[in-house]
C-alpha positions in Angstrom: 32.4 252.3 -32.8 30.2 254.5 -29.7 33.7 254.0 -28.0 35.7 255.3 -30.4 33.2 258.4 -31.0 32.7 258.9 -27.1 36.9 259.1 -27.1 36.5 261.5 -29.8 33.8 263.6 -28.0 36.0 263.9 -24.7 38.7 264.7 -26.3 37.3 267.8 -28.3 35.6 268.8 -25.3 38.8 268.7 -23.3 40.5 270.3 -26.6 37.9 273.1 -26.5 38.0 273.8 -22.6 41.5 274.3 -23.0 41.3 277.0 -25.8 38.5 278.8 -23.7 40.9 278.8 -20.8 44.2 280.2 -23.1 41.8 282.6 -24.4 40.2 283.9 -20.8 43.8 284.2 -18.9 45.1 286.3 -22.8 42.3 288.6 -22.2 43.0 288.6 -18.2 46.6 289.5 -19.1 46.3 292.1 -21.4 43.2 293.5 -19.3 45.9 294.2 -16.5 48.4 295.7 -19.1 46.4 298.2 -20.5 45.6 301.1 -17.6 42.4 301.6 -16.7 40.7 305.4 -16.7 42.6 307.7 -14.3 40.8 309.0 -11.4 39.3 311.5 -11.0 37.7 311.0 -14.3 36.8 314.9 -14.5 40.5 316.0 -14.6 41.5 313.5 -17.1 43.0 315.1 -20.9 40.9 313.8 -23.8 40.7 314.7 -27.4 38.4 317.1 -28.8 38.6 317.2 -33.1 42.1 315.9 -32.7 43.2 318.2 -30.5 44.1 317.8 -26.5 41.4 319.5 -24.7 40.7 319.0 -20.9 37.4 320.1 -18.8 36.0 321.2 -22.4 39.3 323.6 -23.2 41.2 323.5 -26.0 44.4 325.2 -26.1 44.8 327.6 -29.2 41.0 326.9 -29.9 38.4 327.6 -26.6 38.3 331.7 -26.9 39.5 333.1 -23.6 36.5 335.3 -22.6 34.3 331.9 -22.8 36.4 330.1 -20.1 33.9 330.8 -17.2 31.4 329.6 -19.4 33.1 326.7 -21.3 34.7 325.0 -18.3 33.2 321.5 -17.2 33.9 320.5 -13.8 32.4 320.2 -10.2 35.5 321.7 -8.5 36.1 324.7 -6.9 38.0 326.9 -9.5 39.3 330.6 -9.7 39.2 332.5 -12.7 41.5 336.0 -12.8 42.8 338.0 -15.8 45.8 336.1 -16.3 44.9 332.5 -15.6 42.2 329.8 -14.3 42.8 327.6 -11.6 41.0 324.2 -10.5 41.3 322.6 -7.6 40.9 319.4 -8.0 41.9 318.6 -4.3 44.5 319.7 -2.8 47.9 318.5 -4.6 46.3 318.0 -8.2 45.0 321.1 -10.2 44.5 322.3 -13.6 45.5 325.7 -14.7 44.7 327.2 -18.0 46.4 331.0 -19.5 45.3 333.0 -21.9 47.0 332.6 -25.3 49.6 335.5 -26.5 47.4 336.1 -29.5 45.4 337.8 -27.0 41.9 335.9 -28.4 42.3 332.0 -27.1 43.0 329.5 -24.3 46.8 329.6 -24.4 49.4 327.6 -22.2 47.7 324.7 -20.0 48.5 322.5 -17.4 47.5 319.2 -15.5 49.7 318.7 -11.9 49.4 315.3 -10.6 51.1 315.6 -6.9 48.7 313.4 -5.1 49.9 309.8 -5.2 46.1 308.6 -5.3 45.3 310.5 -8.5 47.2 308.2 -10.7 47.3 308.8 -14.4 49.2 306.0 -16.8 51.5 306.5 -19.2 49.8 304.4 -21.7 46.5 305.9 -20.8 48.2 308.9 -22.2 49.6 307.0 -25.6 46.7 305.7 -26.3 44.8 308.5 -26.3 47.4 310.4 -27.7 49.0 308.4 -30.0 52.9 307.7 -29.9 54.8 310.8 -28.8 57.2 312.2 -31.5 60.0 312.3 -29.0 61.5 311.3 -25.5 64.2 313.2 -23.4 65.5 311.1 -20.5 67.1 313.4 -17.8 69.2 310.7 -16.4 70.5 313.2 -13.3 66.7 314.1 -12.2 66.0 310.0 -13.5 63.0 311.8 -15.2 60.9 310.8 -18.5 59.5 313.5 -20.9 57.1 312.5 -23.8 56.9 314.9 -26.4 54.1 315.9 -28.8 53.5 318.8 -30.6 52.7 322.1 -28.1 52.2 318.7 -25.6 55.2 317.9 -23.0 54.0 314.9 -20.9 56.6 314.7 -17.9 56.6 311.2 -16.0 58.0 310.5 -12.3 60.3 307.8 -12.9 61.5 306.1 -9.0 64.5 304.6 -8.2 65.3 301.4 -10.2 61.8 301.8 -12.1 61.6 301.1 -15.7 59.2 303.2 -18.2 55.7 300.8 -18.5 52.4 301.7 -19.3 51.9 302.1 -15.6 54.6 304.7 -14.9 52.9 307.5 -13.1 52.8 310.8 -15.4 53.8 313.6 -12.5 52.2 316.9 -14.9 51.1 317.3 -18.9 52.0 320.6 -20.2 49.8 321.9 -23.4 51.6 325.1 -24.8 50.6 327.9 -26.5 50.4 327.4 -30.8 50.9 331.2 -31.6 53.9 330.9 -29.6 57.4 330.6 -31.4 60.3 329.3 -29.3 63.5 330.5 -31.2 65.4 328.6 -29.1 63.7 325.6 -29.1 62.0 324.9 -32.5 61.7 321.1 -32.9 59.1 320.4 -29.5 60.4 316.6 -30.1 63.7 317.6 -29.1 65.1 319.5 -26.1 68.2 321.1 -27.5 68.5 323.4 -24.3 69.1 321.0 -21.4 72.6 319.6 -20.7 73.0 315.9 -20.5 69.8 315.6 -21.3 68.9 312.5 -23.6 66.7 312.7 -26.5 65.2 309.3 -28.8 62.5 308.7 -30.9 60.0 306.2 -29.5 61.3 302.9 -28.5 58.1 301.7 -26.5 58.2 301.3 -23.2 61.8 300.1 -22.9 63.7 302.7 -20.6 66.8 301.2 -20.9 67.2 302.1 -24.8 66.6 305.9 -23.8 69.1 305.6 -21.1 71.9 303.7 -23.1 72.6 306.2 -26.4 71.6 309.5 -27.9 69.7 309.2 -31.1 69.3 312.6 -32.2 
């Protein structure tokens, strides 16, 4: 009978090792999917009451005149009439212009051109939620994800497929009081040639590539 219990005992013990270890290399393995914060962390977008916002500006809501004031960052910035320019070294800034309403933060702009400032793709959808569109320029082998008034444009390489690690190249926030008549759906880019535009498929690039949707 204490041999049949101590068989019993080894084997849960065995039984219970082996779900700890299924459950440690899960969490391992989705640790590594998921991307991990961008860096630098000061030039990273974010959401501010729903809305993109990035060094404390939000587009269509921080008023214009409080730029100087609002901005949060320790780089080296310039701040004319017409625009305000971080550095944030010297391949990745931030620019922000005034809106046409003439009263708000208008068009912005994150450019990623340094290969060590590396901002995910799904850093981006998770923050941002899943994009209401995607245009594959199959020529320029380019990605764009589309939200509303936000274009996220992502630097596909040769024989890469779209992942949650696929290197987002520049986010573009644009101006709310602006109305393009040529362009009213912002999930769709109905002015490119050849360009192809899908709703979202995950991160599958081959479905983008294969058919039009829209």
């Amino acid at each position: 009978m204490r041999l049949f219990s101590t068989g019993l005992y080894l084997r849960a013990v065995v039984t219970l090792v082996a779900v700890l270890t299924l459950f440690c290399v899960a969490a391992i393995a989705s640790g590594s999917a998921l991307p991990h914060a961008p860096r630098p962390l000061d030039a990273s977008p974010a959401l501010c009451d729903d809305r993109p916002c990035l060094m404390g500006m939000t587009v269509g809501q921080t008023i214009w005149e409080d730029v100087a004031a609002v901005l949060q960052t320790p780089f080296d910035y310039t701040h004319g009439e017409k625009h305000l320019r971080v550095a944030v070294n010297h391949e990745t800034e931030v620019t922000f212009y005034p809106s046409i309403d003439g009263v708000h933060v208008g068009r912005g702009a994150l450019t990623l051109w340094n290969k060590d400032d590396h901002l995910p793709a799904g850093w981006v959808v998770v923050w941002y939620g899943i994009p209401c569109g995607v245009s594959y320029y199959e020529t320029a082998n380019n990605m764009v994800l589309r939200y509303p008034h936000t274009l996220v444009n992502l630097r596909l390489h040769a024989g890469e497929r779209l992942s949650p690690h696929t290197d987002i190249e520049s986010i573009h926030w644009q101006d709310p009081a602006y109305e393009n008549a040529f362009q009213p759906d912002i999930c769709v880019d109905n002015v490119t040639d050849g360009v192809k535009n899908s709703h979202w498929h995950g991160f599958s690039s081959r479905v983008y590539a294969a058919k039009r949707f829209r």
